[in-house]
C-alpha positions in Angstrom: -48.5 -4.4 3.5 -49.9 -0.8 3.8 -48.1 2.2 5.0 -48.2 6.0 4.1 -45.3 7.8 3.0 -45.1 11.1 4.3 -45.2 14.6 2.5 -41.6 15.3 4.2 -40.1 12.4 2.7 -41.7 13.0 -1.3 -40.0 16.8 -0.4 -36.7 15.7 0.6 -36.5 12.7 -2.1 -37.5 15.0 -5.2 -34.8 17.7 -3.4 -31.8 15.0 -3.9 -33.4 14.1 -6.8 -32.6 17.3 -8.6 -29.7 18.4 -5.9 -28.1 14.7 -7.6 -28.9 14.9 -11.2 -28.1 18.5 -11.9 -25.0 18.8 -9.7 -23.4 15.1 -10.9 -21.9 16.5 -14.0 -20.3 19.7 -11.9 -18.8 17.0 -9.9 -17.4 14.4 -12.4 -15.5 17.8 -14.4 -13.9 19.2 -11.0 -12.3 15.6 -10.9 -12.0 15.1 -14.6 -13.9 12.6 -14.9 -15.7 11.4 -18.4 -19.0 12.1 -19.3 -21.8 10.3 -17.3 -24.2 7.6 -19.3 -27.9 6.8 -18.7 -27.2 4.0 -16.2 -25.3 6.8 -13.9 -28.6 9.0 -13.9 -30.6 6.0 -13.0 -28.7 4.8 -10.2 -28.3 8.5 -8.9 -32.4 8.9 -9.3 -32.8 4.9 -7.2 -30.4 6.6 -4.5 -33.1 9.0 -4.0 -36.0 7.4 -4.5 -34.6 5.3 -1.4 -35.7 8.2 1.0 -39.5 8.0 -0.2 -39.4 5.3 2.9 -37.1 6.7 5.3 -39.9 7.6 7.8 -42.2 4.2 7.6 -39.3 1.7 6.4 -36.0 2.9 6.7 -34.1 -0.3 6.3 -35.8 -0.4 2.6 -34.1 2.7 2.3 -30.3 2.0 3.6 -30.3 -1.2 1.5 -32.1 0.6 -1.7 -29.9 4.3 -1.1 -26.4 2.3 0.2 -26.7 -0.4 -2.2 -27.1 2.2 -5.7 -24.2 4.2 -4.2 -21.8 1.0 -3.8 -22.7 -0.4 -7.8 -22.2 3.4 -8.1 -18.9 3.8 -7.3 -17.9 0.1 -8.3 -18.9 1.2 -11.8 -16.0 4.3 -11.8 -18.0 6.9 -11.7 -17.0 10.0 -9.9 -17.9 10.9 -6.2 -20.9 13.4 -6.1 -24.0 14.2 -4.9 -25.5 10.9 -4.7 -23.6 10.7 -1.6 -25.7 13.1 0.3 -28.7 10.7 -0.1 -26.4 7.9 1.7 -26.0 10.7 4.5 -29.7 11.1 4.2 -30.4 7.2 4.6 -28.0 6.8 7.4 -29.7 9.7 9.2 -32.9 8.1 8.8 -32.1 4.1 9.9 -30.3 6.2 13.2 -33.9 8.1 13.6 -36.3 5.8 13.1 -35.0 1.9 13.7 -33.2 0.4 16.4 -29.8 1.7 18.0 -28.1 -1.5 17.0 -29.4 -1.3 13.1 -28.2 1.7 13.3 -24.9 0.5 14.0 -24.8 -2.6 11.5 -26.2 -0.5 8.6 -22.8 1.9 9.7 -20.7 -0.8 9.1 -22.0 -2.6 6.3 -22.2 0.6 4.5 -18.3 1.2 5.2 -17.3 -2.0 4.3 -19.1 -1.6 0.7 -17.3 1.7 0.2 -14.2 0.0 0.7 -13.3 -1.9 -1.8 -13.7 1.1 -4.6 -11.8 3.2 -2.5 -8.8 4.7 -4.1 -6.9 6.5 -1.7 -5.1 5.5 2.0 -7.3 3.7 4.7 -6.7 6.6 7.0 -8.8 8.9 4.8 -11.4 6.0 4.5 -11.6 5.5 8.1 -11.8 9.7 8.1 -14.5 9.7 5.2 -16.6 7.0 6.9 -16.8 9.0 9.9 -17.6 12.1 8.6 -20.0 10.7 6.0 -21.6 7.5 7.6 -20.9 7.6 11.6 -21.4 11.4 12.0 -25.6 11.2 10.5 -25.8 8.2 12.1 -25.0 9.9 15.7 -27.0 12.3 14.7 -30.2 10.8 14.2 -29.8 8.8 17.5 -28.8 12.4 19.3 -32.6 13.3 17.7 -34.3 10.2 18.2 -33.3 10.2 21.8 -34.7 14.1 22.3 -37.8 13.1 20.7 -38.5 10.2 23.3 -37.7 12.9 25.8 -40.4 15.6 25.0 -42.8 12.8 24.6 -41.8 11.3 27.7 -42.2 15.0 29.6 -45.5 15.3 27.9 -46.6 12.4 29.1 -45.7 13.0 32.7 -47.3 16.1 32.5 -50.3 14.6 31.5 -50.2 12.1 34.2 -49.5 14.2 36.6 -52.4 16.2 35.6 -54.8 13.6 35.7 -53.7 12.6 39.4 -54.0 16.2 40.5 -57.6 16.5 39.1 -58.4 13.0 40.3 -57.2 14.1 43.6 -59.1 17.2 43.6 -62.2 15.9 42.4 -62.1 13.3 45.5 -61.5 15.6 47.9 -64.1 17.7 46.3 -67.0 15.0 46.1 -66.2 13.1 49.0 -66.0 16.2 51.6 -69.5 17.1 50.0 -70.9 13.3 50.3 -69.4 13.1 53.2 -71.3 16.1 54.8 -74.3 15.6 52.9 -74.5 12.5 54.4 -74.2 13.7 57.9 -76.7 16.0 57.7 -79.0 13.6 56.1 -78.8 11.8 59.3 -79.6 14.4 61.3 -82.6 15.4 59.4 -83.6 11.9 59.3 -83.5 12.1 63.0 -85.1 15.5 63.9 -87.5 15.6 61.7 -90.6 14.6 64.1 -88.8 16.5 67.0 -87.9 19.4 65.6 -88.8 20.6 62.0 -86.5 23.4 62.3 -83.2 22.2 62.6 -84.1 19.5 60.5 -84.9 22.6 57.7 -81.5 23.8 58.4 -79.6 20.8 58.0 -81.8 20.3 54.7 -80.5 23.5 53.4 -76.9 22.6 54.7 -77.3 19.8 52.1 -78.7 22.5 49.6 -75.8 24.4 49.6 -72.9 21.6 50.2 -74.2 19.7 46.7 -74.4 23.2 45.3 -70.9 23.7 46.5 -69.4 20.2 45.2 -71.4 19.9 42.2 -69.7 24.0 41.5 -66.0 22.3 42.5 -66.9 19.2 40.1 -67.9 20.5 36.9 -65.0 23.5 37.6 -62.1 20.5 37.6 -64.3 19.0 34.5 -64.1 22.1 33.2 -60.3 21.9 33.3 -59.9 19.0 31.9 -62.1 19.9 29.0 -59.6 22.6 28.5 -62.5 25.4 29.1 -62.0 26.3 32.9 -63.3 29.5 33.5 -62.0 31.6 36.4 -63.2 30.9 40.0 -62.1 32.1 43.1 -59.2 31.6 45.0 -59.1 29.0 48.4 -57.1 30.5 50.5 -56.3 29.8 54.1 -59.3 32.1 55.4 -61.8 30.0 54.2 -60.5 27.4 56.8 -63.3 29.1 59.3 -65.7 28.8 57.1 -65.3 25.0 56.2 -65.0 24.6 60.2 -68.2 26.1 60.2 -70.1 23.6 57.8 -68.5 21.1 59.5 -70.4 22.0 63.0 -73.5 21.8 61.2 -73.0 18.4 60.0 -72.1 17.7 63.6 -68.4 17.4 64.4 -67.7 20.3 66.5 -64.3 22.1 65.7 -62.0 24.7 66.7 -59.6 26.6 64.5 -56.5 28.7 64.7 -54.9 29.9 61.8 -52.0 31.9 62.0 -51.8 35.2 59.5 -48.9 33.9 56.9 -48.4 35.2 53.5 -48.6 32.0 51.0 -48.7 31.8 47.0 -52.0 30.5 46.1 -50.6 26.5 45.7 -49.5 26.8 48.9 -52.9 27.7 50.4 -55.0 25.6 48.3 -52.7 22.5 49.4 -53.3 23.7 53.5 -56.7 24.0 52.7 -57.1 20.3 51.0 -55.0 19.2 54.0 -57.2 20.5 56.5 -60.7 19.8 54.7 -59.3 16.0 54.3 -58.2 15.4 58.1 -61.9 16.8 58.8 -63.6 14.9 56.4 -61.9 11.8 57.6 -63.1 12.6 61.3 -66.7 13.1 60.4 -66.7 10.0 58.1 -65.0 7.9 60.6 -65.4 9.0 64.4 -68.3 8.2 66.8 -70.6 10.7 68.3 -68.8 13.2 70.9 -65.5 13.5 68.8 -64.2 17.0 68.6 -61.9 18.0 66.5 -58.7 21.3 66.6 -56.9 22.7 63.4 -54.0 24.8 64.2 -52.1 26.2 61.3 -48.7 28.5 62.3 -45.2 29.0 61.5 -42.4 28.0 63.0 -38.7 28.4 61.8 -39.1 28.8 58.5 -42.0 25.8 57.8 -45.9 25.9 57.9 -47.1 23.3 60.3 -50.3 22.1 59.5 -52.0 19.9 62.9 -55.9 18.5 62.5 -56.2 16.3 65.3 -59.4 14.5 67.0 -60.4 13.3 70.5 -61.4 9.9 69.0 -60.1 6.4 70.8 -57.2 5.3 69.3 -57.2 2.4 67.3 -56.1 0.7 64.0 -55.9 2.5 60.7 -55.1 1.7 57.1 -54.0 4.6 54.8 -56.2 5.3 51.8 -56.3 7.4 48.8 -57.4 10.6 51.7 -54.4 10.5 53.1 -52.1 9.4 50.3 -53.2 12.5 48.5 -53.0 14.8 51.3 -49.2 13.3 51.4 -48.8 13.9 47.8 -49.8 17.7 47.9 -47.2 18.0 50.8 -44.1 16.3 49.1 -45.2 18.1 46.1 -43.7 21.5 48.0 -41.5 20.0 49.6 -42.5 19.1 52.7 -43.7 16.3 54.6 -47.1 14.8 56.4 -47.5 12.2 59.6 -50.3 10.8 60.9 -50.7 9.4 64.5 -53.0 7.8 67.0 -51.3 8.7 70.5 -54.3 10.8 71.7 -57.0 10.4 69.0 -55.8 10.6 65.3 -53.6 13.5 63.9 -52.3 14.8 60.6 -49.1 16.6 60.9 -48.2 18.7 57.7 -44.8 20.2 57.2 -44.4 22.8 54.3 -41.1 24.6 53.7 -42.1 28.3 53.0 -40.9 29.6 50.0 -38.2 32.6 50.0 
């Protein structure tokens, strides 16, 4: 059986060492108490040593630490510092084993106390709380605020990951999405008419340029190394439209002028990029498409809707995520099919 003892617990177990040894004797002449012998030394250095494991076994310790201090006192010898190290041990079982181990070690520990107890069992019942059940609470108290930050951290992360996974698909599949498109119509045009087959070659140009510059940018991020890019904001909207009519889904935009923190616009303009996407990836030829983006008491209203037949749908990760980045400010996102399909995003403006 291998396991590493930590630098912490060689520091703490030499510091009762020589807190133990050296302040023993101050202790046994406050209480009068005769000299100590060899074996008294020995057993105060074993209740030490105890703590060399606290960290990697720390029911190795409570047995080696609580079991020296109870032959200690059964032996006579006077109440001192070798105590701390049970404090020490009890602290330690609380931190790193289970709760109810915890709790057994407590009581066995008490009960060994007992019987070389001298005085009323009021003050042992006070003595056991102070000195066994108080470190034991404590090291739960700090076990359980450890789990916590390393339960926040990893939400954090998590939530991290799903934000960049969400951007990187609306990223990617917008461009694929378009590329594609405009593959089609090259494809098509080509014999007919060189030119606009030129331009929608160069529309591909410029939208891989574009995702491949939004990919490695949320790779970037992850990598920890993102360098500064610029800002979406709500009046690139047109300029998305405008890409979009070149892959071949004609669409008409009204955005109203509304002061947003940057969060705020990025999720409207994921929204809106999304609904489009979804209507060039899915509709048939003729489609049009509106995006209309204004406020109205007190929340930003966010409509993409198509001229499409209605018909069937099944929610995927599109419109999962543009649901996620609405709920994440508090606000809320329906799709319909009455006349065509619609996204409706409501946003609570902030104050």
């Amino acid at each position: 059986m291998q396991f590493r003892i930590r630098w912490q617990d060689v520091a703490l177990t030499v510091a009762l060492l020589f807190f133990g040894l050296g302040g023993t004797r101050f202790a046994a002449r406050l209480q009068g108490a005769t000299s100590l012998d060899v074996l008294a030394y020995v057993l105060i250095a074993l209740a030490a040593a105890g703590l060399l494991f606290r960290s990697v076994r720390p029911l190795w310790t409570f047995v080696l630490t609580a079991g020296t201090i109870a032959v200690y006192l059964a032996l006579a010898y006077p109440f001192g510092p070798i105590l701390i190290s049970g404090v020490a041990a009890m602290y330690a079982v609380a931190m790193y084993a289970r709760i109810e181990y915890a709790a057994g070690c407590a009581l066995v520990y008490a009960l060994a106390i007992l019987p070389w107890w001298n005085e009323s069992i009021t003050s042992w019942i006070t003595w056991s709380a102070g000195w066994i059940v108080l470190p034991a609470a404590a090291g739960v108290l700090m076990r359980l605020r450890r789990r916590s930050a390393v339960d926040v951290r990893e939400r954090a992360v998590i939530s991290e990951r799903l934000r960049l996974a969400q951007e990187v698909h609306d990223v990617v599949g917008h461009g694929l999405s378009v590329i594609a498109m405009q593959a089609g119509v090259a494809l098509y045009v080509l014999d007919k008419d060189p030119a606009k087959a030129r331009a929608s070659l160069q529309a591909i140009r410029d939208t891989s340029k574009e995702a491949l510059d939004g990919l490695r940018s949320e790779l970037d991020t992850l990598r920890g190394s993102a360098p500064l890019r610029p800002t979406i904001s709500l009046a690139d909207i047109p300029a998305l439209a405008t890409r979009m009519r070149e892959a071949g889904l004609e669409v008409s935009v009204e955005v109203d002028e509304v002061e947003l923190p940057d969060n705020y616009q990025l999720a409207v303009y994921r929204i809106v990029q999304e609904s489009l996407t979804n209507v060039l990836r899915h509709s048939s030829p003729g489609v049009t498409a509106a995006v209309h983006v204004y406020e109205v008491r007190g929340d930003l209203v966010v409509e993409v809707a198509d001229t499409g037949a209605p018909g069937p749908f099944t929610e995927g990760h599109g419109i999962t995520g543009m649901r996620s980045r609405a709920e994440a400010l508090g606000g809320t996102l329906e799709v319909g099919v009455s006349h065509g399909f619609a996204v409706i995003a409501r946003i609570p403006l902030p104050s």
